[in-house]
C-alpha positions in Angstrom: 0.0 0.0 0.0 1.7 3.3 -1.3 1.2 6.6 1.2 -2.0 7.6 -1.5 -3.6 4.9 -1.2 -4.0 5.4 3.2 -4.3 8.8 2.5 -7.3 8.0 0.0 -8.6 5.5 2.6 -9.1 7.7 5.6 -10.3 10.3 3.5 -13.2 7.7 2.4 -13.5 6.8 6.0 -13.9 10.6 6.9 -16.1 10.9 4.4 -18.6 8.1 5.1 -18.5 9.1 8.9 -19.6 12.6 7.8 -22.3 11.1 6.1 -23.3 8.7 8.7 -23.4 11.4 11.1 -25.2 13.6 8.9 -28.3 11.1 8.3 -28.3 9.5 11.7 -31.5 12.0 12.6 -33.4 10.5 9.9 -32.7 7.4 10.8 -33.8 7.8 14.2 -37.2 6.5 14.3 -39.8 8.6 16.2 -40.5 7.2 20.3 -43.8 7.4 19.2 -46.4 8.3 16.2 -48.6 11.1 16.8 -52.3 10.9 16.6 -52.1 7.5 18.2 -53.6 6.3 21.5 -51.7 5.2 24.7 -52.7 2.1 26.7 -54.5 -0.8 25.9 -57.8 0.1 24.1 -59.9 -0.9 27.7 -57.8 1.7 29.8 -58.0 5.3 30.1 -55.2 7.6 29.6 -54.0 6.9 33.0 -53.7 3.3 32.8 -56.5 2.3 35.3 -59.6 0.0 33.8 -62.8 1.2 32.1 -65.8 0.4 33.9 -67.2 -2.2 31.6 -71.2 -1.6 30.7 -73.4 -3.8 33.0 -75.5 -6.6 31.3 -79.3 -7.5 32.8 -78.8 -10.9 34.1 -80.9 -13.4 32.5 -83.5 -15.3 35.0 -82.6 -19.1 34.7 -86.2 -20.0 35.9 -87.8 -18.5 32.7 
């Protein structure tokens, strides 16, 4: 390997660093999506249960 040819090299590696440092804030995915919900879909925002509608009961005797 001649003195060029390392120079070349770390001035590729430079270069894809620069480049990789450049895009790694599109790469980033978002923590989260906007307009989305948080919880499971039977809890409130704060995490705690929703009060599930009650049914009549059926008489067994009828």
């Amino acid at each position: 390997m001649t003195d060029n040819d390392s120079k070349s090299k770390r001035q590729q590696d430079r270069d894809l660093d620069q480049e990789l440092e450049d895009s790694f804030p599109a790469s980033d995915p978002p923590s989260n999506t906007p307009g989305t919900g948080s919880g499971a879909p039977d809890h409130d925002k704060d995490g705690k249960a929703k009060k599930r509608p009650t049914r009549p009961t059926l008489d067994p005797k009828r």
